[in-house]
C-alpha positions as CSV (number, residue, x, y, z in Angstrom):
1,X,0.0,0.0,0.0
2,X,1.2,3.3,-0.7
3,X,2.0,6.0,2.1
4,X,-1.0,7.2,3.2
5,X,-1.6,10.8,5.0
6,X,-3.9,11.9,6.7
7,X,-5.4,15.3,7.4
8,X,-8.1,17.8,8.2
9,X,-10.3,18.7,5.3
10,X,-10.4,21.1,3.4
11,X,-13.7,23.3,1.6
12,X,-11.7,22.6,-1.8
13,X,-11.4,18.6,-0.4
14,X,-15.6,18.9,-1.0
15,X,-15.7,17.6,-4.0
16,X,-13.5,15.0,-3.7
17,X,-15.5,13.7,-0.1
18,X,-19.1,13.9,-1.9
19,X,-17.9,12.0,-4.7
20,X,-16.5,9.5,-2.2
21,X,-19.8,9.2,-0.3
22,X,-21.8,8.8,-3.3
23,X,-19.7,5.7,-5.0
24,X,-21.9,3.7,-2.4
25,X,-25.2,1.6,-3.5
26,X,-26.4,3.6,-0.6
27,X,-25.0,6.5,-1.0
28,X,-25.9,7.1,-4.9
29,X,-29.8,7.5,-3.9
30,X,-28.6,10.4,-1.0
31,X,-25.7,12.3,-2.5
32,X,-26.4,14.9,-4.9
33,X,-23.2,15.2,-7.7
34,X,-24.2,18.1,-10.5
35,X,-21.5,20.0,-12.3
36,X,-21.6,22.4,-9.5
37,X,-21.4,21.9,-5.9
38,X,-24.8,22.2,-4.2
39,X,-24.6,25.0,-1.3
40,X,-26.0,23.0,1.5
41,X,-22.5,21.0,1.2
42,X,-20.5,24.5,1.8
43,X,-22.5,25.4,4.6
44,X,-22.5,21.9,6.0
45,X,-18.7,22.2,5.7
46,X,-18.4,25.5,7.1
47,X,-20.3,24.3,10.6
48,X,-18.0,21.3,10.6
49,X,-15.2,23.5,10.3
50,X,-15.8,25.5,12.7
51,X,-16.7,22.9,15.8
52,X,-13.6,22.0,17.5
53,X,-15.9,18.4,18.5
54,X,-15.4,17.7,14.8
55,X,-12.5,16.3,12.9
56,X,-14.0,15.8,9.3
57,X,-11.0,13.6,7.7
58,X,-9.3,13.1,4.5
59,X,-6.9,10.2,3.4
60,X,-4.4,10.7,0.7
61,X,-1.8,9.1,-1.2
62,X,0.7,10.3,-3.6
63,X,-1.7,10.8,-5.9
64,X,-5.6,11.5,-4.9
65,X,-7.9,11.7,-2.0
66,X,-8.7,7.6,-1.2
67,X,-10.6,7.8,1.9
68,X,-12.3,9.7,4.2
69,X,-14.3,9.7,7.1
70,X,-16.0,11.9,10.2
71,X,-14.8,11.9,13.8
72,X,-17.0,13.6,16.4
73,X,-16.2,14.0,19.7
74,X,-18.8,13.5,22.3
75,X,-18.6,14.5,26.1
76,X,-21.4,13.4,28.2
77,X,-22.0,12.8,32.2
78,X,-22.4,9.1,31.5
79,X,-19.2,7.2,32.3
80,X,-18.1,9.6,35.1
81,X,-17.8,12.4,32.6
82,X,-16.4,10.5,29.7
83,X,-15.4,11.3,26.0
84,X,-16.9,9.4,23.8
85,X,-15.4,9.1,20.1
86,X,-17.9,8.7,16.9
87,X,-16.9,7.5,13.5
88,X,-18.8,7.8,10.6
89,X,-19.4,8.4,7.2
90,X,-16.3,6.0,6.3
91,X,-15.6,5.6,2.9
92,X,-12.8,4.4,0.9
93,X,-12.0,5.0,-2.9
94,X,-13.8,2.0,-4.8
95,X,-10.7,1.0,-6.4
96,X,-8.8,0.3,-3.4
97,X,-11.2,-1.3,-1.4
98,X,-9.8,-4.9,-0.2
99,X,-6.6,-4.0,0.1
100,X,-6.5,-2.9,3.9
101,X,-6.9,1.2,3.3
102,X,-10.3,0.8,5.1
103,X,-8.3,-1.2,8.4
104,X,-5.6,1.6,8.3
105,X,-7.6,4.4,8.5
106,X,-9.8,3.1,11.7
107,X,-6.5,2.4,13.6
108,X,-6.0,5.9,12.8
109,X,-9.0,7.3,13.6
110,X,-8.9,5.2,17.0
111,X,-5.7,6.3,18.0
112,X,-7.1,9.8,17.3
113,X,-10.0,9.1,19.5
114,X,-7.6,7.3,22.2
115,X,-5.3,10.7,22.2
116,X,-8.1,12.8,22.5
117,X,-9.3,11.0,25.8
118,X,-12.2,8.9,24.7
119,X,-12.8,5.8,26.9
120,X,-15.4,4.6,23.8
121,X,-15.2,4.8,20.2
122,X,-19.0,4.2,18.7
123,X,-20.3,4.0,15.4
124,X,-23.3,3.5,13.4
125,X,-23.9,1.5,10.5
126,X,-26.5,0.7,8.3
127,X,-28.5,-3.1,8.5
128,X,-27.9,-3.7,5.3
129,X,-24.1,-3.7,5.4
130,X,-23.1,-7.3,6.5
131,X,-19.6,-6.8,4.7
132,X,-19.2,-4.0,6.8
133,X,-20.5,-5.5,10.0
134,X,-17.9,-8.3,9.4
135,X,-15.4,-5.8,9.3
136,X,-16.3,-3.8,12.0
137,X,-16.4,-7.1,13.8
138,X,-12.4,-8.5,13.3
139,X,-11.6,-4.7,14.1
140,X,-13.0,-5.7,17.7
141,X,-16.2,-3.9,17.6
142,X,-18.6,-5.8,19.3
143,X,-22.9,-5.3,18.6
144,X,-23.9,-4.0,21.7
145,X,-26.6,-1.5,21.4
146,X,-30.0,-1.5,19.6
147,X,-29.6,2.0,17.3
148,X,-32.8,3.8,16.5
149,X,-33.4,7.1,13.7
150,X,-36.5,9.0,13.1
151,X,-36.4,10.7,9.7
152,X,-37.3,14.7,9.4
């Protein structure tokens, strides 16, 4: 694998992150990709920016953006106080997926987390990703919570 770096986003990494999140079966019906970049991905951007809780993620190599993924940083009084770390919206480029990018870049994020203080690292995922469950699974994630949504 090919040295990998990983940084803070950028509003010009946009693009590059929406394009990412909609090469996904699931992501292609709720992603929006138009020859111009649809405002309410600036502005959604711009908030993530700003919020120190947020760490929106991009992984490189020499040559493109390959990865990316959202880390959000949750204090509550639950756990005596604890941080809690949250990973999500985890996606690597389609044509390296297999090849351990995916593993690399949740060490990364869970050292992040680990450095930060977080005592838990949590994440969602949809039902309908058993590939992904099976991943999340030999990375020591364990199903222990029931998650509920309610769409708006």
């Amino acid at each position: 694998m090919a040295q990998l770096y990983y940084r803070k986003a950028a509003s010009s990494d946009v693009p590059a992150i929406i394009a990412l999140l909609s090469d996904d079966v699931l992501g292609a019906t709720r992603e929006h990709i138009g020859t111009s970049l649809d405002a309410r991905y600036a502005a959604a951007f711009a908030e993530i920016d700003a919020d120190p809780n947020q760490f929106l993620c991009v992984v490189e190599d020499d040559t493109a953006v390959v990865g990316t993924l959202q880390l959000t940083f949750i204090r509550g009084l639950s756990h005596l106080g604890a941080l809690r770390g949250q990973i999500e919206s985890v996606r690597v480029a389609s044509d390296r997926r297999g090849k351990g990018l995916g593993a690399a870049m949740f060490l990364w994020a869970i050292g992040e987390c680990r450095a930060r203080g977080c005592v838990i690292v949590q994440l969602t995922t949809d039902r309908t990703r058993s590939d992904a469950h099976r991943f999340y699974d030999r990375l020591g994630f364990r199903d222990t919570h029931l998650g509920y949504k309610l769409k708006l």
